[in-house]
Steps between C-alpha positions, in 0.01 A plus 500: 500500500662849409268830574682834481504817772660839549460834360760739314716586800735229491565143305187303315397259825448157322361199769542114460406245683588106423465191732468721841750755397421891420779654286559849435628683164534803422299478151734218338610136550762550712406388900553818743387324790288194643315399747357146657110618539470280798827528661595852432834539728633200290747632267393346146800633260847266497688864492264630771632220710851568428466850607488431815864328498605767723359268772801235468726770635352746710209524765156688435576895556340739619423642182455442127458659225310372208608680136194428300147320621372298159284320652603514889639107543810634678325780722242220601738188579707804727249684664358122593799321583692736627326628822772760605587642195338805346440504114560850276360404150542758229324495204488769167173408401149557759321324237744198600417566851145477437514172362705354718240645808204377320616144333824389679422527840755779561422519884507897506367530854762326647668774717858367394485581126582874371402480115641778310392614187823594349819461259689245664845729393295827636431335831867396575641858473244555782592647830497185754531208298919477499620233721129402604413147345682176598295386109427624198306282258555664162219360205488822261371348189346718184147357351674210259671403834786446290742747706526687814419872439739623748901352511769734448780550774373799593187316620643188610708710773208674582349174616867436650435804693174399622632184659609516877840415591442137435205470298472338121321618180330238328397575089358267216637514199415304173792279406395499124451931413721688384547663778584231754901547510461838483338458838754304630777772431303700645449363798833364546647829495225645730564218752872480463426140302395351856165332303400116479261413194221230549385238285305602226122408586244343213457844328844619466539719816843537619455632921817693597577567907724782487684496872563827715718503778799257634618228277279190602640091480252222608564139431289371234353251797378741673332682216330143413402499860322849446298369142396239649322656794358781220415201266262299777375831647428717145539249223808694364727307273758626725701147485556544098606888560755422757628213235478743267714763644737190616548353126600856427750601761607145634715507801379421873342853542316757369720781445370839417 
């Protein structure tokens, strides 16, 4: 079933919904965001999943900040899972917002979510947001969802900026466009090259976790300790990222 919503202030709001799942696009093919209709914290997308990779290494913090909503999977599993941990969600588009309010179960009343109708760039130069996040979850994606809209180095150390002293940025990137190693550059130089790259997921997705802060080694037992525990508790694939990121680097640690 596909029925179309929105107006002229923002993207062409296209809905979907196959076998229990509502998908949102912004007025093409391409999936901006899903949602399980009867589980709605459960995150549905492979990359979605990934995203949240940060949780191998660190603790939740006491703050995150979400660069672009789609269709809220991210801002849900947090504010749901995460019961210390406020959510800032920023988002260019109220017609987006409106969607995601009225047919993704964006849970707008709880008193732990700030949404911000915003450019994501614009918002980091604000006063207040250096050194305030211990996350940022970066999913900036144009309406082909082909490429992130945002990802120079001028941006990418804006999100740098935004991190607290030990905190880690966390972006999707499309392995197969164009500009996917453009990205990389980019965010190697932003980050000092202190990244690791996940497995690509079904679509193509390449997750990045872009480290602030002191170097960081943990023994690759310890990190299959930690996706186990998210594995049985989320249903993350968090055993095939940590072999993943182990077939790539090799040694008895994870070094970055």
């Amino acid at each position: 079933m596909k029925s179309r919503h929105g107006s002229d202030d923002g993207p062409p709001i296209t809905l979907s919904e196959q076998d229990g799942v509502r998908y949102l696009h912004f007025g093409s093919e391409w999936v901006q965001g899903a949602m399980k209709i009867r589980q709605p914290d459960r995150i549905v997308l492979d990359y979605v999943r990934q995203m949240m990779g940060w949780m191998l290494f660190l603790q939740a913090p006491r703050e995150i900040l979400q660069l672009g909503l789609g269709a809220g999977a991210l801002t849900r599993f947090c504010l749901k899972h995460l019961a210390d941990t406020r959510v800032t969600t920023v988002e260019l588009s109220a017609q987006v917002i409106r969607a995601a309010e009225r047919w993704f179960a964006l849970p707008t009343t709880d008193p732990r979510l700030t949404l911000v109708t915003a450019d994501a760039h614009d918002f980091l130069m604000r006063a207040g947001v250096a050194g305030r996040f211990g996350i940022v979850q970066v999913d900036l994606y144009d309406l082909h969802a082909r490429g992130p809209v945002l990802d120079s180095v001028r941006f990418y150390r804006a999100c740098r900026r935004a991190l607290t002293d030990t905190g880690l940025c966390v972006v999707n990137l499309f392995g197969e466009h164009a500009s996917f190693e453009r990205n990389l550059r980019n965010l190697d130089q932003a980050f000092g090259g202190r990244l690791l790259l996940l497995p690509p997921g079904a679509a193509g997705n390449r997750v990045v976790l872009a480290f602030q802060g002191p170097p960081l080694r943990v023994a690759w037992e310890r990190l299959a300790q930690r996706a186990d525990l998210l594995d049985r508790r989320f249903g993350f694939e968090a055993p095939d990222w940590v072999q993943g990121l182990r077939a790539q680097h090799g040694g008895s640690a994870c070094t970055v």
